[in-house]
C-alpha positions as CSV (number, residue, x, y, z in Angstrom):
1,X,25.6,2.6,26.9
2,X,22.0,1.7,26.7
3,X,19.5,-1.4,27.1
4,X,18.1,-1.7,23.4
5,X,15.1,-3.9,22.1
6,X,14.4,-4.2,17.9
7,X,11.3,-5.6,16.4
8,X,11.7,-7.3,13.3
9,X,15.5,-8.2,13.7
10,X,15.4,-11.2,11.8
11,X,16.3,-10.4,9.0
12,X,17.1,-7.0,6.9
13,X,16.5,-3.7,8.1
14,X,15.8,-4.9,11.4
15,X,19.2,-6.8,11.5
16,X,21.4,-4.2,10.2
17,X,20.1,-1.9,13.0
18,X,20.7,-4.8,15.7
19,X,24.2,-4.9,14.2
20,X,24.9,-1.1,14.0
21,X,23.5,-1.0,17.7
22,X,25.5,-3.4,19.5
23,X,28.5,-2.4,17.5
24,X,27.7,0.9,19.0
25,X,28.2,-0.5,22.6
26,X,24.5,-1.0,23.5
27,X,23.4,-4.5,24.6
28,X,20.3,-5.3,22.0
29,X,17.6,-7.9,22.4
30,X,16.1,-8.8,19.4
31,X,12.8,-10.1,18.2
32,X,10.6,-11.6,15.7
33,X,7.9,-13.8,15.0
34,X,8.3,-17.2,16.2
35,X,8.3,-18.4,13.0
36,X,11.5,-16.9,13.0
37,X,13.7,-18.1,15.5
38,X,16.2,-19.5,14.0
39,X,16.7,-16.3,11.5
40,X,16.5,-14.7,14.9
41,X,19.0,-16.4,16.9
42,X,21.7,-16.4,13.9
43,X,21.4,-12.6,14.5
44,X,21.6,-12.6,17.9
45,X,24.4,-14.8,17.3
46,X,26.1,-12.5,15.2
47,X,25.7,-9.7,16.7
48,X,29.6,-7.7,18.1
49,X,29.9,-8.2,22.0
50,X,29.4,-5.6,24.3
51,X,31.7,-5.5,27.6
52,X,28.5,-5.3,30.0
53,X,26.7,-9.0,28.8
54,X,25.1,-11.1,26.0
55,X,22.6,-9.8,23.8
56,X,19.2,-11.7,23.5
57,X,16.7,-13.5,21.3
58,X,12.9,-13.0,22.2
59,X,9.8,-13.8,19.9
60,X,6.6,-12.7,19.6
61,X,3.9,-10.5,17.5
62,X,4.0,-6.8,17.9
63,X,0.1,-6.6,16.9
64,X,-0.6,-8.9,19.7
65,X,-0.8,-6.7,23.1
66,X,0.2,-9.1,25.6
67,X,2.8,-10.6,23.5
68,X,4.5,-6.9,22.9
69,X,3.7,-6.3,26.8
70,X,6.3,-9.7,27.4
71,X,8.5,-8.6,25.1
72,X,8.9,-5.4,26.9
73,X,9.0,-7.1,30.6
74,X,11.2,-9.4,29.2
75,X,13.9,-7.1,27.9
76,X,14.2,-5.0,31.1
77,X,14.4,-8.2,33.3
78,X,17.2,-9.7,30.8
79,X,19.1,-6.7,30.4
80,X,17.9,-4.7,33.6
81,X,16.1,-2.0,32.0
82,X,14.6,-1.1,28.4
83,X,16.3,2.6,27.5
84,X,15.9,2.4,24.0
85,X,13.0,0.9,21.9
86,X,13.1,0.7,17.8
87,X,9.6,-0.1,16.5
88,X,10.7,-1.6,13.8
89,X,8.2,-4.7,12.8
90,X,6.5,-4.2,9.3
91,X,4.8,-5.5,6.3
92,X,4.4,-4.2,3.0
93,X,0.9,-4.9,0.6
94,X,1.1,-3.7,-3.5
95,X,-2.4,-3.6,-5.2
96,X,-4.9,-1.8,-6.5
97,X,-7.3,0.0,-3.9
98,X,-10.3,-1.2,-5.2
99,X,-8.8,-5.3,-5.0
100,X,-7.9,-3.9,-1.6
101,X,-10.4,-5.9,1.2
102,X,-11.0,-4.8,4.5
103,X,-9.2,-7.7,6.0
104,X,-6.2,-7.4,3.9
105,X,-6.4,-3.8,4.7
106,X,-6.7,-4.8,8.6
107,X,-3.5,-6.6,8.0
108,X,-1.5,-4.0,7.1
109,X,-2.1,-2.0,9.8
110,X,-2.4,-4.7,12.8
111,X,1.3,-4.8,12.2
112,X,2.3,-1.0,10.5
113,X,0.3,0.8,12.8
114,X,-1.3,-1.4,15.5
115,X,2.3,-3.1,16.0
116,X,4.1,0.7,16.4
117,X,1.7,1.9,18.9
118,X,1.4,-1.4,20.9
119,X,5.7,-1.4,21.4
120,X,5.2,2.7,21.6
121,X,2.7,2.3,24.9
122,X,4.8,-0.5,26.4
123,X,7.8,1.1,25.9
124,X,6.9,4.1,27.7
125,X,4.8,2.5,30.3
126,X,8.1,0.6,31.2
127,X,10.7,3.7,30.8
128,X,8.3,6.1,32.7
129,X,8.2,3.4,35.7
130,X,12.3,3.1,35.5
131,X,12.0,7.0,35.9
132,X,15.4,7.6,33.7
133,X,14.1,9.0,30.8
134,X,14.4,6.6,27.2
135,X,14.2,6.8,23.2
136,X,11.5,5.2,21.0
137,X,12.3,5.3,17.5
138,X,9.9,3.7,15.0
139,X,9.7,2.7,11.2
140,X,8.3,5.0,9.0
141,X,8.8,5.3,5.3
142,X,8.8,7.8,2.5
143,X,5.6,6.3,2.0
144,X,4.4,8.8,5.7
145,X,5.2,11.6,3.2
146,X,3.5,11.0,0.5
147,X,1.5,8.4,-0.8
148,X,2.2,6.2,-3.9
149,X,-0.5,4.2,-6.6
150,X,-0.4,0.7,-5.7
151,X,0.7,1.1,-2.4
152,X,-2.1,3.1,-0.5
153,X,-2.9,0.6,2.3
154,X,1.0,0.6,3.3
155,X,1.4,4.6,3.1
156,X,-1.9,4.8,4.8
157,X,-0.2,2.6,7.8
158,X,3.6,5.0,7.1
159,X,1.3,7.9,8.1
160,X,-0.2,6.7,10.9
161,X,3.2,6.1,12.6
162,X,4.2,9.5,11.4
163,X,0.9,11.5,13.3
164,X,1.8,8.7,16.4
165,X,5.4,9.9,16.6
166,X,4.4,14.0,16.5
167,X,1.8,13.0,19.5
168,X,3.6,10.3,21.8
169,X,6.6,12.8,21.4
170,X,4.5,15.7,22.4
171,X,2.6,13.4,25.2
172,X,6.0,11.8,26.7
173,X,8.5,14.7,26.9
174,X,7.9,15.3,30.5
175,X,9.1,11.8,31.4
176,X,12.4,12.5,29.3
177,X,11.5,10.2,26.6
178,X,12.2,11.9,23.1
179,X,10.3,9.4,20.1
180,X,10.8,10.0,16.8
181,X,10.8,8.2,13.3
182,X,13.2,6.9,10.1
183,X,11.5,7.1,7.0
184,X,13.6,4.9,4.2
185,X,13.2,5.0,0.8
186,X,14.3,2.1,-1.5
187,X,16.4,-0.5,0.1
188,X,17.8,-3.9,-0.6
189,X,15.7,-5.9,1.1
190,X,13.4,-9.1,0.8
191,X,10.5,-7.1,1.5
192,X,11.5,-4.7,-1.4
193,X,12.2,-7.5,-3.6
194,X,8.7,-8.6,-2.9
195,X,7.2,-5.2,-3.9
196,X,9.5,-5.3,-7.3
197,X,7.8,-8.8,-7.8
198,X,4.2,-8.0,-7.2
199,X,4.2,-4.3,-8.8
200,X,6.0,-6.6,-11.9
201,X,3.2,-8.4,-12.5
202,X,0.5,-6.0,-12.2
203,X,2.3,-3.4,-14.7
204,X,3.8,-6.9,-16.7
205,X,7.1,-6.2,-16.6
206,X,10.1,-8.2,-15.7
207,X,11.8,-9.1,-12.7
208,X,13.8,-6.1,-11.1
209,X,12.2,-3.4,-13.7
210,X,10.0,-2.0,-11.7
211,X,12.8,-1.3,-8.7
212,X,14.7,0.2,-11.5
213,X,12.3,2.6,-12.7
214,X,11.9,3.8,-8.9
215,X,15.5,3.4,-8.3
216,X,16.2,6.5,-11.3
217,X,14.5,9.1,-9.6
218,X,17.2,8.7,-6.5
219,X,19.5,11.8,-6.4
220,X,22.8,10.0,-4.5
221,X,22.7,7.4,-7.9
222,X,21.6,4.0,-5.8
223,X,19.1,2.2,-3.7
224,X,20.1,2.2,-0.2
225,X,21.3,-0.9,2.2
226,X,20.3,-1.9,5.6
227,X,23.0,-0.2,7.0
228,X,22.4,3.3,5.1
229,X,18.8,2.9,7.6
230,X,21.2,2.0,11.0
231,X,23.3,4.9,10.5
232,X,20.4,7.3,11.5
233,X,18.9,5.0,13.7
234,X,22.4,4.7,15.7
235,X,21.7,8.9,15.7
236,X,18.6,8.3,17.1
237,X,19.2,6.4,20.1
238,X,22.5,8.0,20.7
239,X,23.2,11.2,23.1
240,X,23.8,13.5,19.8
241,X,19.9,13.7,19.3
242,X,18.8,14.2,22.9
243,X,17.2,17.3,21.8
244,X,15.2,16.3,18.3
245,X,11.7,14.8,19.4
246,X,8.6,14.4,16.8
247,X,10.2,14.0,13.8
248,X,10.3,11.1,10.7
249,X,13.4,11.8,9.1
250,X,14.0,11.1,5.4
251,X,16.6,8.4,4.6
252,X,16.6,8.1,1.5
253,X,19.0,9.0,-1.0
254,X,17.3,12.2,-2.2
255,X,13.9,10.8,-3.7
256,X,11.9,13.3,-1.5
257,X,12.4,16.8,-0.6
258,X,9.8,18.2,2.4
């Protein structure tokens, strides 16, 4: 099995694919901000052992670049080499374009798009020098297909990684790296829960309405969980999808058809 590293593992999406991963057989190091660390190391804690060693807790900010080039380093010196890197780090912004500022917009995509393409580079810097080839997977959304009022910044940042993905899979195929992207819809996450809350108060609405509303035009009946999101990503960094490279697959219940 492989050497796998997931931003954002802390907590929800991020620690659902950690899970799914090392219940797989991979070993995982996870990360996360620092302010994080104890969310962190509860999932690291948590996470099923694998036959081959412990998995590991590392923090640090994917839209820095030297903090994302340790995290990197780090993983391949812990586990002896980085073969699988999920992108995974995100934030999510709901308001109005026109409240939009630059530097909330820069925010955004410091970690949305800056944060993908920083672990993206290092990744492949480090798989090209171990020569064996590797799989970088990266969080996309519905929101790279299509963009949604109220949330323009954030599908503006979903795109970016989706255009990244088509070139860096185009770019790297020669060194045996294959990168593509998951694009979830509605899940049941904190960060979702935010979005209900701040799209709730712009359209004045209660708590969990405006989830609902969004939630009815899903075709499988529910929003999704964490694990709905591993499931593909498991795919993804497994041997079945050694020949699919540039693509941001659609997890998400049936709310988009492209």
């Amino acid at each position: 099995m492989s050497n796998v590293h997931v931003t954002g593992a802390a907590r929800g999406i991020g620690k659902a694919i950690a899970h799914r991963l090392a219940a797989d057989g991979h070993r995982v190091a996870v990360s996360d901000l620092p302010s994080m660390a104890d969310e962190l190391e509860t999932t690291r804690a948590g996470l099923p052992a694998v036959d081959a060693g412990d998995h590991v807790a590392l923090t640090g900010d994917v839209s820095d670049q030297d903090s994302v080039t340790a995290l990197v380093r780090d993983t391949a010196r812990e586990l002896g080499s980085l073969d699988v890197m999920v992108a995974n780090a995100g934030i999510a912004q709901t308001k109005p374009l026109l409240e939009v500022s630059p530097k909330e917009y820069d925010q955004v995509h410091a970690v949305n798009g800056r944060g993908v393409f920083l672990c993206y580079t290092e990744a492949a810097r480090q798989m090209i020098e171990q020569g064996t080839g590797g799989k970088i997977i990266g969080a996309a959304s519905i929101a790279a297909h299509k963009g949604f009022p109220l949330l323009g910044v954030y599908c503006s940042s979903k795109f970016a990684v989706r255009a990244l993905t088509q070139a860096a899979a185009q770019e790297w195929a020669e060194h045996g790296i294959t990168v593509n992207a998951y694009c979830p819809g509605i899940v049941d996450t904190a960060m979702w829960e935010q979005i209900d809350s701040d799209l709730g108060a712009i359209n004045h609405v209660g708590k969990g309405e405006s989830m609902e509303a969004m939630a009815a035009g899903i075709t499988l009946g529910r929003v999704s969980t964490g694990a709905d999101v591993a499931g593909l990503v498991s795919y993804l960094a497994g041997p079945d999808s050694d020949y699919m490279t540039g693509q941001s697959v659609l997890v998400d219940g049936g709310m988009l058809f492209v």
